[in-house]
PyMOL Python script that loads the backbone (N, CA, C, O; Angstrom):
from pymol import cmd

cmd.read_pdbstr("""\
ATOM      1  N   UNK A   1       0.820  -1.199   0.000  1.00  0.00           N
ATOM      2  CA  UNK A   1       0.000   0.000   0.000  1.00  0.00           C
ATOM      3  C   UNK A   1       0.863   1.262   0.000  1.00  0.00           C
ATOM      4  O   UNK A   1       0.679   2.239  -0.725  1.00  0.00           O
ATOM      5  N   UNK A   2       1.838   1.108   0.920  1.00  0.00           N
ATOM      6  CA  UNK A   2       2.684   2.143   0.971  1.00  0.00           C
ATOM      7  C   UNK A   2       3.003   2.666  -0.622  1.00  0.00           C
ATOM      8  O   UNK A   2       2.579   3.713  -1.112  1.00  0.00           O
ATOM      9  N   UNK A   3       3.874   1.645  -1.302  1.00  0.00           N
ATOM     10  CA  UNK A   3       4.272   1.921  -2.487  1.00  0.00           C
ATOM     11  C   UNK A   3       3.146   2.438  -3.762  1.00  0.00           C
ATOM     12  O   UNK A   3       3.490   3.011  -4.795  1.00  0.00           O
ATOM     13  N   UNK A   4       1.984   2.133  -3.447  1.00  0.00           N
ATOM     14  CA  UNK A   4       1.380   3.020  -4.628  1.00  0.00           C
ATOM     15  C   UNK A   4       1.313   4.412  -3.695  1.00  0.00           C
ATOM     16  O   UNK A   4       1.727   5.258  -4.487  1.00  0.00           O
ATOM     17  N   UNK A   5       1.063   4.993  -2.643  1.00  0.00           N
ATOM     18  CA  UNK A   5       1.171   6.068  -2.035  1.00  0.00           C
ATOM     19  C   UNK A   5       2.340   6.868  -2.430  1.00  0.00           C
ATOM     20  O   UNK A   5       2.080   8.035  -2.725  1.00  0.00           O
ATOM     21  N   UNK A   6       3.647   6.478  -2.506  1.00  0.00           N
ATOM     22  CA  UNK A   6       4.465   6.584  -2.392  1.00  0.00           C
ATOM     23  C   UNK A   6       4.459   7.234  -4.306  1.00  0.00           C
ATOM     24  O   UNK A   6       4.871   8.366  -4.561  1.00  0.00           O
ATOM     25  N   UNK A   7       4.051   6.498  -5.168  1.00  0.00           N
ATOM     26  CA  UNK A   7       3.959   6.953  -6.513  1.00  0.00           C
ATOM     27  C   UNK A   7       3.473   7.881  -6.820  1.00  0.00           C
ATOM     28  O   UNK A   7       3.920   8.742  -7.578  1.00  0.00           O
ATOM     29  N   UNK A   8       1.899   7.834  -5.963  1.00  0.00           N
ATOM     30  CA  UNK A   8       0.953   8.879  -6.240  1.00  0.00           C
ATOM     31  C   UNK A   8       1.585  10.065  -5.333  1.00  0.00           C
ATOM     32  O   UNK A   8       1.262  11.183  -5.735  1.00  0.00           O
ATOM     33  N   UNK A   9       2.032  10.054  -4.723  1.00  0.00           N
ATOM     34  CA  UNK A   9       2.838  11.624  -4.093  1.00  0.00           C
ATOM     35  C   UNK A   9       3.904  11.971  -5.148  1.00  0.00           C
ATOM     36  O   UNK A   9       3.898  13.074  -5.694  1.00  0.00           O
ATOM     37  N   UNK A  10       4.889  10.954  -5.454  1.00  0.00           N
ATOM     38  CA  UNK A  10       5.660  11.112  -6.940  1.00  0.00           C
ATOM     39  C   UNK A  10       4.802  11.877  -7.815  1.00  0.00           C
ATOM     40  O   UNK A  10       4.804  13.103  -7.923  1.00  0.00           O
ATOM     41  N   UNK A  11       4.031  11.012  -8.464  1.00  0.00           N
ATOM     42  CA  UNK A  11       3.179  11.917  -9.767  1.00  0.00           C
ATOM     43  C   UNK A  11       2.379  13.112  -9.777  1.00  0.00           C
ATOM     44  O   UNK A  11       2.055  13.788 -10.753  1.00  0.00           O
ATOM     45  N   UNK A  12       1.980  13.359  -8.025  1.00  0.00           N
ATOM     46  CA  UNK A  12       1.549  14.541  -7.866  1.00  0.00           C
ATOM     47  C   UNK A  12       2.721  15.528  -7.911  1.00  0.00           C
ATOM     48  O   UNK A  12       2.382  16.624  -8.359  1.00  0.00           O
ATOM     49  N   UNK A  13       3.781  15.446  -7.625  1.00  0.00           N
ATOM     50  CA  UNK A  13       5.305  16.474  -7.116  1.00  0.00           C
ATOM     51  C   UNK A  13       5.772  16.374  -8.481  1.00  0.00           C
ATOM     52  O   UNK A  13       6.701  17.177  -8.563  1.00  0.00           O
ATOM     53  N   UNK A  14       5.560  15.651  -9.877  1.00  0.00           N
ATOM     54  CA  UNK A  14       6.086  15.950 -11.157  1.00  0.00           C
ATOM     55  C   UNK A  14       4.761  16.822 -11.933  1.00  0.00           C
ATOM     56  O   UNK A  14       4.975  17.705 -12.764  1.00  0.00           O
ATOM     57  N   UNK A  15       3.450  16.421 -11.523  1.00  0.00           N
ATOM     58  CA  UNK A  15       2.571  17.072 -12.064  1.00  0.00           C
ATOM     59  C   UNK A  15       2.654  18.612 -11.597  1.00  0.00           C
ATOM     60  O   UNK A  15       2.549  19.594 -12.332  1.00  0.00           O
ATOM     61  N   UNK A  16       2.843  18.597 -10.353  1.00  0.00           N
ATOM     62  CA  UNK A  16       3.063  20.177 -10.151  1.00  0.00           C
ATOM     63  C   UNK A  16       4.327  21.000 -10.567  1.00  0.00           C
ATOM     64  O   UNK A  16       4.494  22.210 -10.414  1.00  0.00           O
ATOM     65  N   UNK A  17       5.103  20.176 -11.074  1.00  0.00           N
ATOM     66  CA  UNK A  17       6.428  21.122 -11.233  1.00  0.00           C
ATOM     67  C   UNK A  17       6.217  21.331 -12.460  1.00  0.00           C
ATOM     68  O   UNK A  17       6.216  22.517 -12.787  1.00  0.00           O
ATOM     69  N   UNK A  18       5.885  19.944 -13.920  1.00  0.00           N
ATOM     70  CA  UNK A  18       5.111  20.509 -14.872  1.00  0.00           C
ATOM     71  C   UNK A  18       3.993  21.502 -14.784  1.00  0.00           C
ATOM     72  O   UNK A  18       3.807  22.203 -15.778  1.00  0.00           O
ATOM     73  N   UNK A  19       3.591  21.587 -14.238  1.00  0.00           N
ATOM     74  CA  UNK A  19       2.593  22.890 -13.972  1.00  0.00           C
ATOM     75  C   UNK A  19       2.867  24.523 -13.917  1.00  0.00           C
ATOM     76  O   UNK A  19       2.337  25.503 -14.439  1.00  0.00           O
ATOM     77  N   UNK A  20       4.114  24.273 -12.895  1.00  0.00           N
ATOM     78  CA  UNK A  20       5.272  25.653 -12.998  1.00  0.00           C
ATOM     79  C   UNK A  20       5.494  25.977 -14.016  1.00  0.00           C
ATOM     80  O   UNK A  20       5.079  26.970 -14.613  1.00  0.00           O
ATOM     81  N   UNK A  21       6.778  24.488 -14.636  1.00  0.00           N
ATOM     82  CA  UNK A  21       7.221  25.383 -15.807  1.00  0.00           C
ATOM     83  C   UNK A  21       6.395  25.385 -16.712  1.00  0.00           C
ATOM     84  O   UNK A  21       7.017  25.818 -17.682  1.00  0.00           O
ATOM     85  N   UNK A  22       4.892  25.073 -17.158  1.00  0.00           N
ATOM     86  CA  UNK A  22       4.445  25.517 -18.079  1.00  0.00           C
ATOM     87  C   UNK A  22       4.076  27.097 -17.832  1.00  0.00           C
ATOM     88  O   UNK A  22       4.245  27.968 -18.686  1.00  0.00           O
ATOM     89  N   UNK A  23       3.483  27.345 -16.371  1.00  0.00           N
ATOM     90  CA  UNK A  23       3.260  28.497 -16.211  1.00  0.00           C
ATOM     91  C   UNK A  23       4.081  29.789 -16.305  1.00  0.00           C
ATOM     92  O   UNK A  23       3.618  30.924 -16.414  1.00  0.00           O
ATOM     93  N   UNK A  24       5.366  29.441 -16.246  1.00  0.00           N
ATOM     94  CA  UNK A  24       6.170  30.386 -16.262  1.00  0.00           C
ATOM     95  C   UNK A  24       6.849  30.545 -17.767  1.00  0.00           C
ATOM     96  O   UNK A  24       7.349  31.624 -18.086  1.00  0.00           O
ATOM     97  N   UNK A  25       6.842  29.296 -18.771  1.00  0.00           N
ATOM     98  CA  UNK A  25       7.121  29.591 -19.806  1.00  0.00           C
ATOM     99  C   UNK A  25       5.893  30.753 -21.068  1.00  0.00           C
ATOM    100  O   UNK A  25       6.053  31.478 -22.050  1.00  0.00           O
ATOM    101  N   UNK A  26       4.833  30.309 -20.264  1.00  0.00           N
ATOM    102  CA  UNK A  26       3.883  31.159 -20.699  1.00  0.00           C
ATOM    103  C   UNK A  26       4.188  32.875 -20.233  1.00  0.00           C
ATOM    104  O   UNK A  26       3.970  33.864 -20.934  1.00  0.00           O
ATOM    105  N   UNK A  27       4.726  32.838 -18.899  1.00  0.00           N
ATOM    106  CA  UNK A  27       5.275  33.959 -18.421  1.00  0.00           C
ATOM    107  C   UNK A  27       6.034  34.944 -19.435  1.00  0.00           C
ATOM    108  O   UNK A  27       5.720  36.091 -19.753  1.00  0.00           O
ATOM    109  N   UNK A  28       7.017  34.241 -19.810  1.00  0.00           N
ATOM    110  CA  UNK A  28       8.198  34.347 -20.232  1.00  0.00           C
ATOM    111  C   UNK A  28       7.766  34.648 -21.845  1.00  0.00           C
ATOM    112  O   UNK A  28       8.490  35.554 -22.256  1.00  0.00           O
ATOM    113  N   UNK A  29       6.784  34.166 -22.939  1.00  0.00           N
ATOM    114  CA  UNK A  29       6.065  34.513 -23.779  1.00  0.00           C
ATOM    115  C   UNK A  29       5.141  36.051 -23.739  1.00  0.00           C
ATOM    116  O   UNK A  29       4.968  36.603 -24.826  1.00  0.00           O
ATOM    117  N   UNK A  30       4.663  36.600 -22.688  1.00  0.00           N
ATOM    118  CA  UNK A  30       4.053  37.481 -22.647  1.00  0.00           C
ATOM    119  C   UNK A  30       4.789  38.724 -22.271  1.00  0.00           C
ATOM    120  O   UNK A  30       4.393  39.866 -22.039  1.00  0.00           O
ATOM    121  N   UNK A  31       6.174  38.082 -22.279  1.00  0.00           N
ATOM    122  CA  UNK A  31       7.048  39.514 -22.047  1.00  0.00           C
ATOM    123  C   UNK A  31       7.506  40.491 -23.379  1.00  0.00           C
ATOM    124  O   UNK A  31       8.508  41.206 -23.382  1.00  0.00           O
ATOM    125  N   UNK A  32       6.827  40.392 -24.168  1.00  0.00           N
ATOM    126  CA  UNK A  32       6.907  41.248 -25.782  1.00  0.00           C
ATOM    127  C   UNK A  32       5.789  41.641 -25.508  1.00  0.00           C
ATOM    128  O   UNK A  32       4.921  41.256 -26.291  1.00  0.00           O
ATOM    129  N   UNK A  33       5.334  42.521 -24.357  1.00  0.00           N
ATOM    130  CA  UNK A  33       4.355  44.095 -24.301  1.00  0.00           C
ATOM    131  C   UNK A  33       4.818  44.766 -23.442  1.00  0.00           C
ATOM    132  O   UNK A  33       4.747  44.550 -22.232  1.00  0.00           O
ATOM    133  N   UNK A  34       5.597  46.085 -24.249  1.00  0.00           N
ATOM    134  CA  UNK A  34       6.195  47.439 -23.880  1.00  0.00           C
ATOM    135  C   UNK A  34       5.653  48.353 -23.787  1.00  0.00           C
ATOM    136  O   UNK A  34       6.141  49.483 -23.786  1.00  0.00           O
ATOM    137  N   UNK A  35       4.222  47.980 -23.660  1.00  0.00           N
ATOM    138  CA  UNK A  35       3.327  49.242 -23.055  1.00  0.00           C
ATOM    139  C   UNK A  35       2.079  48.385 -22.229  1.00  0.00           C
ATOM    140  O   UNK A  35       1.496  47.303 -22.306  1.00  0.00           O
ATOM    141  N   UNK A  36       2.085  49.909 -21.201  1.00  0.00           N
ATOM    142  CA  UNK A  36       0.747  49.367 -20.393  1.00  0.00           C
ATOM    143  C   UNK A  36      -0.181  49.069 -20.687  1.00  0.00           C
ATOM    144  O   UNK A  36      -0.035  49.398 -21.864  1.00  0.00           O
ATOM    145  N   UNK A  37      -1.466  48.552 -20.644  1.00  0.00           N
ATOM    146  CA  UNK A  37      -2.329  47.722 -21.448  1.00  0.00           C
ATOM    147  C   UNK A  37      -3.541  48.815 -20.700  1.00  0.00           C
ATOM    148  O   UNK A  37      -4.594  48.794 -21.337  1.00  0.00           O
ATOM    149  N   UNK A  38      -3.557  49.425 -19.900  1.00  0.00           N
ATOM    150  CA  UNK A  38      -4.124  50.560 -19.101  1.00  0.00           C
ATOM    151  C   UNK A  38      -3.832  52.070 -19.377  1.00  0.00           C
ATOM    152  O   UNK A  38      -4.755  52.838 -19.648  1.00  0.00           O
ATOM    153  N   UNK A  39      -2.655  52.443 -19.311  1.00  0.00           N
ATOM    154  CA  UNK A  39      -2.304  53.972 -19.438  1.00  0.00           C
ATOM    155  C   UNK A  39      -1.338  53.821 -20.596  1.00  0.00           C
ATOM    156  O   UNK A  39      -0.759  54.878 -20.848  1.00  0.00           O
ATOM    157  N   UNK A  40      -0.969  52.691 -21.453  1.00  0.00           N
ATOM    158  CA  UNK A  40      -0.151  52.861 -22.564  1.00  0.00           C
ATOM    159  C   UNK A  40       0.697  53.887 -22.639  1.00  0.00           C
ATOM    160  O   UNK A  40       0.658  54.632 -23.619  1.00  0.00           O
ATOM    161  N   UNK A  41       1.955  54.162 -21.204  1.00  0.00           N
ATOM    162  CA  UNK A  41       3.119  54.165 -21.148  1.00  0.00           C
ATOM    163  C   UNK A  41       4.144  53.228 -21.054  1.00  0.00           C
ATOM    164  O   UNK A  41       3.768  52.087 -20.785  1.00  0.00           O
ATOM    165  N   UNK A  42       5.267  53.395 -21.195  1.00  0.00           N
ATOM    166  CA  UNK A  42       6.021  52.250 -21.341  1.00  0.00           C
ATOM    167  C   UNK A  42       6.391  51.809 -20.038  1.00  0.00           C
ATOM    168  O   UNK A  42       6.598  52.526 -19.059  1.00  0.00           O
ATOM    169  N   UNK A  43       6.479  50.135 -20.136  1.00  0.00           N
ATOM    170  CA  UNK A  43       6.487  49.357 -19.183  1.00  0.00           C
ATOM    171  C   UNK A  43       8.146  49.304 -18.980  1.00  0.00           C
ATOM    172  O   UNK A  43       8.851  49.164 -19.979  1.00  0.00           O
ATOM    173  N   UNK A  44       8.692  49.412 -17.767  1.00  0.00           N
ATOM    174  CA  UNK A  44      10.207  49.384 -17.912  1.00  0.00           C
ATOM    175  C   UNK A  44      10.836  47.881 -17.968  1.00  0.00           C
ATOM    176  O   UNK A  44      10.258  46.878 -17.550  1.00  0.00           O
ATOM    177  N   UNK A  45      11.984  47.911 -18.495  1.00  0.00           N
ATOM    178  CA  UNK A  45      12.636  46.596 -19.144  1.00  0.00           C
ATOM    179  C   UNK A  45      12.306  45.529 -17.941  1.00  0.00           C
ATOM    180  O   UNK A  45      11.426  44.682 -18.093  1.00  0.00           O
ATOM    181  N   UNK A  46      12.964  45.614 -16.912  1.00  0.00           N
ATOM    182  CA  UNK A  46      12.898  44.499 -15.830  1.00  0.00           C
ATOM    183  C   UNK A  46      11.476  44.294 -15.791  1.00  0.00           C
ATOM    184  O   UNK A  46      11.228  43.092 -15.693  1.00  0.00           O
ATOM    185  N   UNK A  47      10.318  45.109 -15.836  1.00  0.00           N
ATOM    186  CA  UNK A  47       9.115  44.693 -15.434  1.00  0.00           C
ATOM    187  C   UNK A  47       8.576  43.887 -17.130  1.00  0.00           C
ATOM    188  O   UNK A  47       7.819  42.946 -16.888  1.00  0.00           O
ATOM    189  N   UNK A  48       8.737  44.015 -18.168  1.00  0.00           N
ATOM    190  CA  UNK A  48       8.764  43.253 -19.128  1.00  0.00           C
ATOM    191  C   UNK A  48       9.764  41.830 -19.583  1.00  0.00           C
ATOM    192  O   UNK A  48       9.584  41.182 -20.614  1.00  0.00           O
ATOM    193  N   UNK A  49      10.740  41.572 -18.635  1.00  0.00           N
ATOM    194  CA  UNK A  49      11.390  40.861 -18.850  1.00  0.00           C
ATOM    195  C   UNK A  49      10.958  39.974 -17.857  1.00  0.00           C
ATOM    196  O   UNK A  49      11.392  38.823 -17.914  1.00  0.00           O
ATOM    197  N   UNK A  50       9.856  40.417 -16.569  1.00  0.00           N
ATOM    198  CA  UNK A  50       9.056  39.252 -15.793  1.00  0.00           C
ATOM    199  C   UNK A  50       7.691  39.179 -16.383  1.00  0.00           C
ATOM    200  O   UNK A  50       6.734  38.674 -15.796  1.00  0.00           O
ATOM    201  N   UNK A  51       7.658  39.552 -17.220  1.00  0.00           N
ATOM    202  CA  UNK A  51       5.916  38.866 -17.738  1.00  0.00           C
ATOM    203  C   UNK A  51       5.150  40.225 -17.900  1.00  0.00           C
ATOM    204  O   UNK A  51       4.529  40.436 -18.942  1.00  0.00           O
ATOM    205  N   UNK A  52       5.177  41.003 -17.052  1.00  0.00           N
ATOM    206  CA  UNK A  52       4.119  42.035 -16.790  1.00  0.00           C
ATOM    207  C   UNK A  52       3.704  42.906 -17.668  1.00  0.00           C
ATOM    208  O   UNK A  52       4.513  43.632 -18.245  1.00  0.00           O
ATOM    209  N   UNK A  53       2.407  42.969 -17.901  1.00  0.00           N
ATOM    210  CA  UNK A  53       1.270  43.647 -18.915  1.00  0.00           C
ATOM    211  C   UNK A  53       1.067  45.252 -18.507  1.00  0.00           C
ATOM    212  O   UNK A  53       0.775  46.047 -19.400  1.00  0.00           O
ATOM    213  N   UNK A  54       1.217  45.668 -17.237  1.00  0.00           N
ATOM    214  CA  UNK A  54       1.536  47.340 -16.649  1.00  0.00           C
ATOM    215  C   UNK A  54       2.295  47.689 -16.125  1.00  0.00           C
ATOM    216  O   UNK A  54       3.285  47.096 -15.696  1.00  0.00           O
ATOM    217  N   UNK A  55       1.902  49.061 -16.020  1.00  0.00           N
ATOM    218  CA  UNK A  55       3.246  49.722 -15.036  1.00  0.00           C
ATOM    219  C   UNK A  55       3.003  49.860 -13.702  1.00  0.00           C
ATOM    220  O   UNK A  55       1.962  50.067 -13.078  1.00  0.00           O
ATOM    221  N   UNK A  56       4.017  49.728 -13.404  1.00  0.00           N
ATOM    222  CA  UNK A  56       2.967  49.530 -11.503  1.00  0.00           C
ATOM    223  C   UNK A  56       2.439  50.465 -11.131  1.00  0.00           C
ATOM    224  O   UNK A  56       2.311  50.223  -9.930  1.00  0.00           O
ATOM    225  N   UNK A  57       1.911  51.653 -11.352  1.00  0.00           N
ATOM    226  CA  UNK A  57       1.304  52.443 -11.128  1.00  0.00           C
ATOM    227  C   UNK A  57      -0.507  51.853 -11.319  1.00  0.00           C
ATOM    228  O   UNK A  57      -1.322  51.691 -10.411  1.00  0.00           O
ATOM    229  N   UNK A  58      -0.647  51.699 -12.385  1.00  0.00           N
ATOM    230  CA  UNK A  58      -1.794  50.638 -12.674  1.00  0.00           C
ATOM    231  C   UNK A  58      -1.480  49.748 -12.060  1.00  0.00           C
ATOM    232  O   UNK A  58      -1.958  50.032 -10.962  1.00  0.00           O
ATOM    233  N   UNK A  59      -0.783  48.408 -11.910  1.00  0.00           N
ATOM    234  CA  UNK A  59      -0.789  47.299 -11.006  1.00  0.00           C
ATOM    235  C   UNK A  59      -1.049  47.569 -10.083  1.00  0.00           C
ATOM    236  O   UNK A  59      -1.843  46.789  -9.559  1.00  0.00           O
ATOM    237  N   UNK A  60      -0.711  48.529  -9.406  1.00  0.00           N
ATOM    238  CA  UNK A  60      -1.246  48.865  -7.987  1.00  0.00           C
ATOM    239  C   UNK A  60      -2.862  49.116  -7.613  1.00  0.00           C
ATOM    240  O   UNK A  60      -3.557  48.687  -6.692  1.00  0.00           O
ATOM    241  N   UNK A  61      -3.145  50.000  -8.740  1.00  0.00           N
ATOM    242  CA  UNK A  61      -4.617  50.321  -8.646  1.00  0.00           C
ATOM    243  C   UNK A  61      -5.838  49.044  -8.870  1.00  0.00           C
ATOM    244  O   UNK A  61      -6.941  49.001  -8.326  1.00  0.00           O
ATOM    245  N   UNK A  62      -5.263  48.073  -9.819  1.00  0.00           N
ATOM    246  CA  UNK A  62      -5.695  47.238 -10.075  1.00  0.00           C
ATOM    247  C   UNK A  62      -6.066  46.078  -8.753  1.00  0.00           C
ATOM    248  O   UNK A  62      -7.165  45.562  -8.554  1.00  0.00           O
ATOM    249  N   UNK A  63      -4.875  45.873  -8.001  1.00  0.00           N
ATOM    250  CA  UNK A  63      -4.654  45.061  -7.173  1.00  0.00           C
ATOM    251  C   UNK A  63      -5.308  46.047  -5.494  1.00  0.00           C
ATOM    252  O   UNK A  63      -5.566  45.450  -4.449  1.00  0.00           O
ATOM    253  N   UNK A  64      -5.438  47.543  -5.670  1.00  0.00           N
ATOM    254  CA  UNK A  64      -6.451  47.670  -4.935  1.00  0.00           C
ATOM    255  C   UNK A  64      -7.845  47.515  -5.021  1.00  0.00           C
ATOM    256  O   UNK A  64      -8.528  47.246  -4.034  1.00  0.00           O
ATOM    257  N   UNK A  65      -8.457  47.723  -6.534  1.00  0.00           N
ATOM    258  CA  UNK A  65      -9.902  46.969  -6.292  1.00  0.00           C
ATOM    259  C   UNK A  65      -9.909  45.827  -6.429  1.00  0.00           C
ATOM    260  O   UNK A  65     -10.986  45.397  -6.841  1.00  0.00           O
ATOM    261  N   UNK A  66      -8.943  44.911  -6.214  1.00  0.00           N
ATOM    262  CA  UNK A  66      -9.055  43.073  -6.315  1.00  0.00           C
ATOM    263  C   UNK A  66      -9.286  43.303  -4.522  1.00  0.00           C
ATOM    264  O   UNK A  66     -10.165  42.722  -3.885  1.00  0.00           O
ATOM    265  N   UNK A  67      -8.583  43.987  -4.103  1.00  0.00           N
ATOM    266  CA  UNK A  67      -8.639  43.791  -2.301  1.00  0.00           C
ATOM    267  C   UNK A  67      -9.768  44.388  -2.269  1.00  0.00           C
ATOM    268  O   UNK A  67     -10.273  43.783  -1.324  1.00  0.00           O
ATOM    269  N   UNK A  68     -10.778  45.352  -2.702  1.00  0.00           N
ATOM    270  CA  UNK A  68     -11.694  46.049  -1.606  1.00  0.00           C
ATOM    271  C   UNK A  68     -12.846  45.116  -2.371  1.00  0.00           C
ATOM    272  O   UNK A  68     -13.977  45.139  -1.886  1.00  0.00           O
ATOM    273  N   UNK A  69     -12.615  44.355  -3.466  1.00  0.00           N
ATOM    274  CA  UNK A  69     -13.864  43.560  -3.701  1.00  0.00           C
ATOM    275  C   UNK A  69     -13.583  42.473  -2.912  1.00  0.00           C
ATOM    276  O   UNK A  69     -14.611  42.055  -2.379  1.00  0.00           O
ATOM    277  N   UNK A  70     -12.664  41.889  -2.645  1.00  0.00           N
ATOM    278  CA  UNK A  70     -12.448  40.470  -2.013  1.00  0.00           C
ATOM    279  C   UNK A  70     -13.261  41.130  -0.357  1.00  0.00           C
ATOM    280  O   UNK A  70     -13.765  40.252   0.343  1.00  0.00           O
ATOM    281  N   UNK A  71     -13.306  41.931  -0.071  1.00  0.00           N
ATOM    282  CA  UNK A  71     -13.043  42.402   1.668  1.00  0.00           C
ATOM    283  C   UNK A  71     -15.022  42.750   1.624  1.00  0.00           C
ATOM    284  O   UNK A  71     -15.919  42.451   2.412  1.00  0.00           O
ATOM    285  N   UNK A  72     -15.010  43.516   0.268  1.00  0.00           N
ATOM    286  CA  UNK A  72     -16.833  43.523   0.208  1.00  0.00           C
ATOM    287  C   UNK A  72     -17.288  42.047  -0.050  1.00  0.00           C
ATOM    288  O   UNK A  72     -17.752  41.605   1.000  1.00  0.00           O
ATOM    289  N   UNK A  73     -17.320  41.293  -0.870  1.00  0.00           N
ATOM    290  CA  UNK A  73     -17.720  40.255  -0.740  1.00  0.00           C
ATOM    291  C   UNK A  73     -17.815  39.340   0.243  1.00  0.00           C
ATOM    292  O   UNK A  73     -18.811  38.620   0.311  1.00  0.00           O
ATOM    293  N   UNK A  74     -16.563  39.225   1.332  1.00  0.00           N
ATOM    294  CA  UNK A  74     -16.393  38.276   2.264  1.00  0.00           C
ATOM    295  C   UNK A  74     -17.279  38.872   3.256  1.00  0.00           C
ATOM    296  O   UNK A  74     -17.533  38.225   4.272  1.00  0.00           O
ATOM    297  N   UNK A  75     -17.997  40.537   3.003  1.00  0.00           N
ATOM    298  CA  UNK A  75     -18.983  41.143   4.492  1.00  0.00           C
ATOM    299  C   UNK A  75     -20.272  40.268   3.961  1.00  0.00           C
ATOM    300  O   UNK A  75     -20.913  39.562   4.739  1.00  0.00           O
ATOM    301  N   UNK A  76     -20.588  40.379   2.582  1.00  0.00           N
ATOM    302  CA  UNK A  76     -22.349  40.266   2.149  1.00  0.00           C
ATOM    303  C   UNK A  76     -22.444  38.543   2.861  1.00  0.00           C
ATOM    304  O   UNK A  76     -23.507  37.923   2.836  1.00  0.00           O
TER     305      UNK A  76
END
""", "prot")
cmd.dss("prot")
cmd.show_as("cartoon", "prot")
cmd.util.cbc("prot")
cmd.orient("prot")
């Protein structure tokens, strides 16, 4: 019993690492946009060379109404 346990924790710990690097190669594809997709200024090199679609000025704003909807929803 042990040993199929023992597989299925295996195939779960390769399924998730395939999972990474697909996710991050997709990452790594979406880094050819040099402008914000919001205020269409330019996105600076390091923040395009990790994936990112804005400039953090927008990322920020963005990621504050992800928090004040998550914080309204969790009251209703």
């Amino acid at each position: 019993m042990t040993d199929q346990v023992d597989r299925a924790n295996e195939y779960t710990e390769i399924m998730q690492q395939l999972a990474i690097q697909k996710h991050q190669q997709k990452t790594r594809e979406k880094s050819t946009v040099k402008y914000c997709l919001d205020c269409q200024e330019e996105i600076p090199e390091i923040r395009q060379k990790n994936g990112y679609c804005r400039c953090i000025d927008c990322q920020r704003i963005i990621e504050k109404h992800q928090r004040i909807y998550r914080y309204s929803s969790s009251i209703s």
